[in-house]
C-alpha positions as CSV (number, residue, x, y, z in Angstrom):
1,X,-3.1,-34.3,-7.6
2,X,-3.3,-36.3,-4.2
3,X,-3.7,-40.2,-3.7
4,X,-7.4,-39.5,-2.7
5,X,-8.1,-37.2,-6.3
6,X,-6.1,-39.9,-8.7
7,X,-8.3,-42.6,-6.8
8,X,-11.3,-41.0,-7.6
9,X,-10.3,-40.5,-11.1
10,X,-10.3,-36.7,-11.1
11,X,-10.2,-33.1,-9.4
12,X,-12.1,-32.8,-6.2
13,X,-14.6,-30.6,-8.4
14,X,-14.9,-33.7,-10.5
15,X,-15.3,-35.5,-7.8
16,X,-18.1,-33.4,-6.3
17,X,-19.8,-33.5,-9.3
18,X,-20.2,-37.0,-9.2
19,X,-21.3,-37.2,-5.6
20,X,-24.1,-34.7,-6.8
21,X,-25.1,-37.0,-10.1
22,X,-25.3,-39.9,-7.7
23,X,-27.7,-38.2,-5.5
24,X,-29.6,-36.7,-7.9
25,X,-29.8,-40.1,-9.4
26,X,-30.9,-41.9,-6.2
27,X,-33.3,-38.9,-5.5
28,X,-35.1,-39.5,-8.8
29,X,-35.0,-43.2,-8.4
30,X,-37.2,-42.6,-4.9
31,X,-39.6,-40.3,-6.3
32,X,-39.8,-43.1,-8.9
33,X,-40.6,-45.6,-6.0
34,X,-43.1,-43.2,-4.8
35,X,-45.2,-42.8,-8.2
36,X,-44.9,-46.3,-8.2
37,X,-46.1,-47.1,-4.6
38,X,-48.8,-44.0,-4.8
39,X,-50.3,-45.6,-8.3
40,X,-50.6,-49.3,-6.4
41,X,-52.6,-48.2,-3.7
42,X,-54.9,-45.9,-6.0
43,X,-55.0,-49.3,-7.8
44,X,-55.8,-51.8,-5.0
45,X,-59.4,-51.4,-5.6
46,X,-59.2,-52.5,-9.0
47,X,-56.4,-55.3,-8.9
48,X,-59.0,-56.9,-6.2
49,X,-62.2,-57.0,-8.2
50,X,-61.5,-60.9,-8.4
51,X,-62.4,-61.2,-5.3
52,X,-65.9,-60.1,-5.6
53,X,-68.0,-59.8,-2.7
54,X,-65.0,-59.7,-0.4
55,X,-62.8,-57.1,-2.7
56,X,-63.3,-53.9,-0.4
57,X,-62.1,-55.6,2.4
58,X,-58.9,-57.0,0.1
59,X,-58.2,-53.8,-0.5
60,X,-58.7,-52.0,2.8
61,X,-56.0,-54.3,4.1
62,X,-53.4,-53.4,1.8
63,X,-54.3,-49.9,1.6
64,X,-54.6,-48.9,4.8
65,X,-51.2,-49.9,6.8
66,X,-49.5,-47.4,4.4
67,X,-52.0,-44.5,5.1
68,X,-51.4,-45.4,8.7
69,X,-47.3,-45.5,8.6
70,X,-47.6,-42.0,6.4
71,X,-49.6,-40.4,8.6
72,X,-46.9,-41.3,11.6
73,X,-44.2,-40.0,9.1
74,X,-45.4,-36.8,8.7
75,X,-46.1,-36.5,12.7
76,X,-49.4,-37.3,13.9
77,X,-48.0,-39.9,16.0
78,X,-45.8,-38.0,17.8
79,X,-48.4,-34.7,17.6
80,X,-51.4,-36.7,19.4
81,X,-48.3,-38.4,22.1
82,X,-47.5,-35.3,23.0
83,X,-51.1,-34.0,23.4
84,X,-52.5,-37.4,25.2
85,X,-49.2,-37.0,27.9
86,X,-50.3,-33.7,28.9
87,X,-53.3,-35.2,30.9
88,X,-51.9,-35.4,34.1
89,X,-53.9,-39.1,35.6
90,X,-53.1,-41.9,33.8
91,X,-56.9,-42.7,33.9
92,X,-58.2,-39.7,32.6
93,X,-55.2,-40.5,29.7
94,X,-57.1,-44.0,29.3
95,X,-60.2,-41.9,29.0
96,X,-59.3,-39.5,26.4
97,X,-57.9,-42.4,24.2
98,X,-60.5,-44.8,24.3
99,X,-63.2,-42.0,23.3
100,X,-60.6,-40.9,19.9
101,X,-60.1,-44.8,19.4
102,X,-63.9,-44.7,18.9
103,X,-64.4,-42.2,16.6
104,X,-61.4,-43.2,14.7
105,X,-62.3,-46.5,13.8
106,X,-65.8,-45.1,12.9
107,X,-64.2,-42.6,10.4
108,X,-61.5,-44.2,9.3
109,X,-61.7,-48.2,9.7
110,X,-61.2,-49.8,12.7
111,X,-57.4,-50.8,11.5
112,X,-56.4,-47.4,10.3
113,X,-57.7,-46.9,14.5
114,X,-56.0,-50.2,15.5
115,X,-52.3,-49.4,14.1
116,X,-52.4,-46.1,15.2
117,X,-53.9,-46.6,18.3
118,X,-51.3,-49.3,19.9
119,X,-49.0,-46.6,18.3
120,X,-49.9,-43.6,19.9
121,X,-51.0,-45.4,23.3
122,X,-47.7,-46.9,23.9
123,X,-46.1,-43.7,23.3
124,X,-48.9,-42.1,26.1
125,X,-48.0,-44.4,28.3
126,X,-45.9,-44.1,31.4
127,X,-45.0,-47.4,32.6
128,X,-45.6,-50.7,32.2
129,X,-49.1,-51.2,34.0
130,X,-50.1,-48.4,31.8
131,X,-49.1,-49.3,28.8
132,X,-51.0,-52.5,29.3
133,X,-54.3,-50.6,29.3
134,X,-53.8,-48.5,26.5
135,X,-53.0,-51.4,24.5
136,X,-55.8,-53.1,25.6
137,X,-58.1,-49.7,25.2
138,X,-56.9,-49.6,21.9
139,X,-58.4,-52.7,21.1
140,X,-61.3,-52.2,22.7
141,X,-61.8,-48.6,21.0
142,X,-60.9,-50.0,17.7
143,X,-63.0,-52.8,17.6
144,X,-66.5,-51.1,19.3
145,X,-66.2,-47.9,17.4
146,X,-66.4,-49.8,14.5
147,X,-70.7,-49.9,13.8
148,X,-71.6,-47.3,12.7
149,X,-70.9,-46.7,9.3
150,X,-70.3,-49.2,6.8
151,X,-66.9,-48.7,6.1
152,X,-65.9,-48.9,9.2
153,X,-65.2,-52.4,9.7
154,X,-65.0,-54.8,7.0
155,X,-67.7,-57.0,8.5
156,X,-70.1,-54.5,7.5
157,X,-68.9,-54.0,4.0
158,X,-69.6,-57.5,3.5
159,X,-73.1,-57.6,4.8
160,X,-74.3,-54.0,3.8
161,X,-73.1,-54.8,0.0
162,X,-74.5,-58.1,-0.1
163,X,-78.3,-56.8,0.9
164,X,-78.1,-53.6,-1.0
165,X,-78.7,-52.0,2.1
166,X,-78.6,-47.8,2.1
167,X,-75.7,-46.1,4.0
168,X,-78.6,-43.8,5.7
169,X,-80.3,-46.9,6.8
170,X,-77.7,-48.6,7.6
171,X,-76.5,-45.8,10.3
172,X,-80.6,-45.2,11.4
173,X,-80.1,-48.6,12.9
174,X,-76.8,-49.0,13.8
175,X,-76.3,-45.5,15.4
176,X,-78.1,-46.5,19.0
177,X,-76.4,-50.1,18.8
178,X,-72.8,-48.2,18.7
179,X,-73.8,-45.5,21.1
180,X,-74.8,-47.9,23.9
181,X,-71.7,-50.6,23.2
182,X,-69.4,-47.9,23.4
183,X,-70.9,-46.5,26.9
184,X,-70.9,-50.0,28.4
185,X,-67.4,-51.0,27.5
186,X,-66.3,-47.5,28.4
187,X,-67.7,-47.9,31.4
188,X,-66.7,-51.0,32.3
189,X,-62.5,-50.3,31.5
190,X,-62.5,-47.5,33.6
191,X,-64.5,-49.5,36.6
192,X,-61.4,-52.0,36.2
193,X,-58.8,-49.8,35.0
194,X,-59.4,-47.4,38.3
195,X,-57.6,-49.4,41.0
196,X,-54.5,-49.8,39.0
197,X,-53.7,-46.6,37.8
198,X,-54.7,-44.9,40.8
199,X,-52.2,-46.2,42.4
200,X,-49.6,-44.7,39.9
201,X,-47.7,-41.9,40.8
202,X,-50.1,-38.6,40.0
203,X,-48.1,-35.3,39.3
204,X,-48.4,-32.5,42.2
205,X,-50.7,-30.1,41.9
206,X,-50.2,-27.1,39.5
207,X,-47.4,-29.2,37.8
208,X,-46.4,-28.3,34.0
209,X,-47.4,-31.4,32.4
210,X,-46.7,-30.1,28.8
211,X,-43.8,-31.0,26.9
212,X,-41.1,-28.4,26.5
213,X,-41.4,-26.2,23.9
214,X,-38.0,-28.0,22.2
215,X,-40.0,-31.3,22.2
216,X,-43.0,-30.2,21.1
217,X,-44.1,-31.6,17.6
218,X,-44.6,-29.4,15.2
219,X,-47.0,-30.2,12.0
220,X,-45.0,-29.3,8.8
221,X,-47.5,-28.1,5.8
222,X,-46.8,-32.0,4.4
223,X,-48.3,-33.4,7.5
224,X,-51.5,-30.9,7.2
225,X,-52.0,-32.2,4.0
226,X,-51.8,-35.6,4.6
227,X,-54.3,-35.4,7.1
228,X,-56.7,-33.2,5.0
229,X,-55.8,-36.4,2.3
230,X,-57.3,-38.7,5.2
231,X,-60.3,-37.3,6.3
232,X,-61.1,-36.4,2.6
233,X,-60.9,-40.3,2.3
234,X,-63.9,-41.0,4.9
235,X,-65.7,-37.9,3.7
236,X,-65.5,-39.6,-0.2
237,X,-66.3,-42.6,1.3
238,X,-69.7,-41.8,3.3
239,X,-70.4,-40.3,0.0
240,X,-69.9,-43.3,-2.6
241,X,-71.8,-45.2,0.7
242,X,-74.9,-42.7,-0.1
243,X,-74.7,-43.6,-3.6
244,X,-73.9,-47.4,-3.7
245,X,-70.5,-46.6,-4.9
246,X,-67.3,-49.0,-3.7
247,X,-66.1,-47.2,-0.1
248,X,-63.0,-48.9,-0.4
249,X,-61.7,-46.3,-3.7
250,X,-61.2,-43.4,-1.6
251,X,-59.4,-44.7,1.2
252,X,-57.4,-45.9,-1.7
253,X,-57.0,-42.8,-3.1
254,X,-55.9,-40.6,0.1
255,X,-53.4,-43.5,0.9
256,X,-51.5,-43.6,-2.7
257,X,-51.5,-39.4,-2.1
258,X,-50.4,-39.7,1.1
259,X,-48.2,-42.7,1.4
260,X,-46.6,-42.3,-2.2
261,X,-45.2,-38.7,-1.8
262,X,-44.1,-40.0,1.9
263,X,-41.4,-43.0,-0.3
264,X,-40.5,-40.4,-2.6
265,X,-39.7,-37.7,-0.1
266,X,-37.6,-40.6,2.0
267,X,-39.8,-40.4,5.0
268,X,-41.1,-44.5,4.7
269,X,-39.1,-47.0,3.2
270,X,-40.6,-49.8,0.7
271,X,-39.4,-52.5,3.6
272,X,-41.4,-51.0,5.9
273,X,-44.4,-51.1,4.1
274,X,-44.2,-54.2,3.7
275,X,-43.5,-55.2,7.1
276,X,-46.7,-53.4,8.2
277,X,-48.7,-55.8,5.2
278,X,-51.7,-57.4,7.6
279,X,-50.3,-61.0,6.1
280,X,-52.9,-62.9,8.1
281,X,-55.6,-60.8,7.5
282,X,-54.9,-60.6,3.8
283,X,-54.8,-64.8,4.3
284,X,-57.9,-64.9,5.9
285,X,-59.8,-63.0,3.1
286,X,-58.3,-64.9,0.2
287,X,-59.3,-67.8,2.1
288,X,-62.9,-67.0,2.7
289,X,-62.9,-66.3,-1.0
290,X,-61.7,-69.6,-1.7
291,X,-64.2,-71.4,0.7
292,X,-66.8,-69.2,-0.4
293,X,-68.8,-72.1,-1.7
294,X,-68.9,-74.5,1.4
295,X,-70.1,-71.2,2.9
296,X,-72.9,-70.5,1.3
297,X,-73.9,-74.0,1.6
298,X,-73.5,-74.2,5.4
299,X,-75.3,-70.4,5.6
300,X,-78.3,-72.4,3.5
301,X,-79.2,-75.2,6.0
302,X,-79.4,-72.4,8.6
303,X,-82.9,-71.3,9.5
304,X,-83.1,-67.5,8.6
305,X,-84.0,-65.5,11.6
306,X,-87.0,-63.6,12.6
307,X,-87.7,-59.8,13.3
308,X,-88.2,-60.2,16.9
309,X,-85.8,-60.6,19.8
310,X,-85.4,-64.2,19.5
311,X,-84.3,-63.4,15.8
312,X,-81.7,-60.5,17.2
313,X,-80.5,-62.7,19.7
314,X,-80.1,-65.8,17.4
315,X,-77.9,-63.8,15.0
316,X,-75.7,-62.0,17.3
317,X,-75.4,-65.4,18.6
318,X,-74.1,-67.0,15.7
319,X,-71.9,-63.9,14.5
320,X,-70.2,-63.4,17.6
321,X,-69.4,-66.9,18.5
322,X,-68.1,-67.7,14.7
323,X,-65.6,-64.8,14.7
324,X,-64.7,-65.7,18.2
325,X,-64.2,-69.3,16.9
326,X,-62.5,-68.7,13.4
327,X,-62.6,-64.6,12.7
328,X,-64.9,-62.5,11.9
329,X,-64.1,-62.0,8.3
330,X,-65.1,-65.5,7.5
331,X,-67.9,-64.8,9.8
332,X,-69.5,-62.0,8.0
333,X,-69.1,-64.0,4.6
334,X,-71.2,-66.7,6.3
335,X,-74.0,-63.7,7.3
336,X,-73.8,-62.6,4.3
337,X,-75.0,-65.2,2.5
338,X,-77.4,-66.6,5.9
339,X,-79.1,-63.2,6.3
340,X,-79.3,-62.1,2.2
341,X,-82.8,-60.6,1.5
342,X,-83.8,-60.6,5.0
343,X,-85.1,-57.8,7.6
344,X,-82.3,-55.5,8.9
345,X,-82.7,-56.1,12.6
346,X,-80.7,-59.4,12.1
347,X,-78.5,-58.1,9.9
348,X,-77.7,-55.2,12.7
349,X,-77.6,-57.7,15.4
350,X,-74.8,-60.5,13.2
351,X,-72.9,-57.5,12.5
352,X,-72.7,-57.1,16.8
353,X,-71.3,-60.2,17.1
354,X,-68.9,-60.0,14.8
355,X,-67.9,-56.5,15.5
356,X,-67.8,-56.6,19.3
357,X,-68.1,-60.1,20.1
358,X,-64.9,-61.0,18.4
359,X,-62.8,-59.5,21.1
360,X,-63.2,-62.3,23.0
361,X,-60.6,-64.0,21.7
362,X,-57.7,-62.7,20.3
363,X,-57.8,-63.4,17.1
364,X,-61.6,-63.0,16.5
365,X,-60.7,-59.8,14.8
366,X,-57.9,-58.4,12.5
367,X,-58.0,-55.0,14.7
368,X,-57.1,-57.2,17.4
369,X,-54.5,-59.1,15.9
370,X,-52.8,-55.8,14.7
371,X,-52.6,-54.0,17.8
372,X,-50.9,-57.0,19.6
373,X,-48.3,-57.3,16.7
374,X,-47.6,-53.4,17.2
375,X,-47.4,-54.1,20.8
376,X,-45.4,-56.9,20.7
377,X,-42.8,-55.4,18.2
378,X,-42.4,-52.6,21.1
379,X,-42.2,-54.7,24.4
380,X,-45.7,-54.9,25.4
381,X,-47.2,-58.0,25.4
382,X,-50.6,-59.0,26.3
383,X,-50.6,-62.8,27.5
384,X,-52.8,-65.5,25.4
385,X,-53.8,-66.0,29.2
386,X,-54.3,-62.5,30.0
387,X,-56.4,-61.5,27.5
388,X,-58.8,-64.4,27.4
389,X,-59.4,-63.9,31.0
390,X,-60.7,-60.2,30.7
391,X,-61.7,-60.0,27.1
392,X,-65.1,-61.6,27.3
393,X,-66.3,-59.6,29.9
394,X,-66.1,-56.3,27.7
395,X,-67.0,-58.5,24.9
396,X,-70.3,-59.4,26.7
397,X,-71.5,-56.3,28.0
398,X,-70.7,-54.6,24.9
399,X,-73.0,-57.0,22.9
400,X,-75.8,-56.6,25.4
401,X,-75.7,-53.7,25.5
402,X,-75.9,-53.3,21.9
403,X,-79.1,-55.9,21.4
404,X,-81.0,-53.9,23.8
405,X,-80.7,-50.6,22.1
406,X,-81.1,-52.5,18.7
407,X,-84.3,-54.0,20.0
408,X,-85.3,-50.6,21.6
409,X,-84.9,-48.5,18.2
410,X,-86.7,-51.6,15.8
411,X,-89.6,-51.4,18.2
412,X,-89.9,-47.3,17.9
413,X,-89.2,-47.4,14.5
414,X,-92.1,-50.3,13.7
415,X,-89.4,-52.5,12.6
């Protein structure tokens, strides 16, 4: 027997057997952490009823971040990088990720599309200046795209549950809002965009812009599933919408099958799920909650809007400069209770301001403050300065444009 087997207190079959118990031991401890982490999230939902009112949204932010890091574990970040750099001008590049930003954050939340999307864009991007924009596309995307349905920003969960509203309704009226926000502000970043990526070097003509076949990403059958597990998610969730059911259940659900299976196989550690935790966002809602009463008592000595454009323009007033002021979380609390049992044109127009007015400042939306965290953590920064002094602009012209197509389709519609 050597030093190395009497040290070990046996043969080096004894030895190996050991080894093996001790991973098999730390293999069934993970998948352990997995069930665990997997039942949480399936959970959320539940553990936040306390909350009330504000409970979906409590339970978005914790859910959600983990979906998010899953999905990049099993690939989809580095699948859609690869895709996105295969557009050869940095502008059309800009393009194609603001418009999947868009529908993102429709589908799946705006912070499922604001994690990803300073994710992913960074990854696009080829140098600094670039960078820069996709970051600030990403906000952009995640933030507009977020009207439409009532899931897809938390702002609207608020409002829609606290007026009973329908999910078909709801989307009759916001669909032409979110339509024309998202032209304008599209619009508008690639007017600005234009002159400094241009001036990037573009690939010669008939270049191979795809990666090698070595680096290409391939999805594994654990990946396909977790992105069936996603869209599944929105799918459950437009349906609980039709119904009056809780949206924030299934988005629950896909995340504790996606993100517990991706702790147990090793692919995300606990630590990093917790690192990713929105901690001020998850502040902000337990403190609306908390100030819920003051709320409701400042909402009351506010005269209720009409139908007409006065009305419209009075509520997307007040929701857009509260969330640019505080956030719009607190924001949609205070429309909640302002605009309770009144027509939905106001209701449409609040939920504007807080949606696409709150990117005037940086932290007028959780969205925003995510994707300059992600950016931050990987070298790009976007300047307090910086972003004040462009922000408002899409901000502005997004809401605009968003009133007028409001006003446009109460008017057809009788409304």
């Amino acid at each position: 027997m050597t030093d190395g087997e009497a040290a070990s207190g046996g043969t080096p079959i004894t030895g190996a057997v050991a080894v093996s118990n001790g991973i098999g031991r730390l293999g069934h401890s993970r998948w352990l952490l997995g069930l665990g982490v997997g039942s949480a999230l399936v959970l959320a939902p539940w553990a936040a009823a306390p909350l009330r009112r504000l409970s979906s949204p409590f339970a978005l932010l914790v859910v959600l971040p983990p979906l998010t890091l899953a999905l990049e574990a099993m690939g989809w970040r580095e699948l859609a990088a690869s895709r996105l750099s295969a557009i050869g001008r940095p502008l059309r590049r800009l393009v194609a990720t603001y418009v999947i930003w868009l529908a993102t954050s429709a589908v799946l939340t705006l912070d499922v599309a604001a994690v990803a999307a300073a994710s992913v864009g960074i990854s696009v991007g080829r140098s600094a200046e670039e960078r820069r924009w996709q970051l600030g596309g990403a906000i952009l995307g995640a933030n507009v795209g977020s009207l439409l349905f009532p899931f897809s920003n938390l702002t609207n969960l608020v409002l829609v549950a606290s007026s009973g509203m329908g999910l078909a309704t709801y989307v009759a009226f916001a669909a032409a809002p979110q339509v024309a926000a998202a032209l304008v502000v599209g619009l508008l970043l690639v007017a600005r965009a234009r002159g400094s990526l241009t001036e990037l070097p573009v690939p010669a003509a008939g270049a191979d812009l795809r990666p090698a076949a070595a680096a290409r990403p391939s999805m594994g059958s654990a990946g396909l599933l977790a992105g069936a597990a996603a869209l599944m998610g929105a799918a459950g969730a437009i349906w609980l919408g039709l119904i009056g059911g809780d949206m924030a259940v299934p988005f629950a659900v896909s995340a504790g099958l996606v993100a517990g299976p991706a702790v147990a196989a090793g692919r995300i550690p606990v630590r990093a799920l917790l690192r990713a935790a929105p901690l001020a966002g998850l502040g902000i809602v337990a403190g609306a909650a908390i100030a819920a009463g003051p709320i409701r008592q400042l909402a009351g000595l506010m005269p209720h809007p009409a139908a007409g454009v006065a009305g419209l323009a009075l509520a997307v007033a007040v929701g857009g400069g509260l969330a640019a002021a505080v956030n719009n979380l607190p924001a949609a609390l205070f429309g909640a209770a302002w605009l309770a049992g009144g027509p939905v044109g106001p209701m449409i127009a609040f939920l504007v301001g807080t949606n696409i007015g709150a990117i005037a400042t940086p932290h007028g939306s959780v969205a925003t403050m995510l994707v300059r965290g992600v950016g931050a953590r990987r070298g790009v920064e976007l300047s307090m300065g910086s972003y004040l002094g462009s922000a408002w602009r899409y901000a502005a012209a997004g809401a605009l444009a968003a009133i007028a197509a409001l006003a446009v389709s109460l008017t057809v519609a009788g409304r």
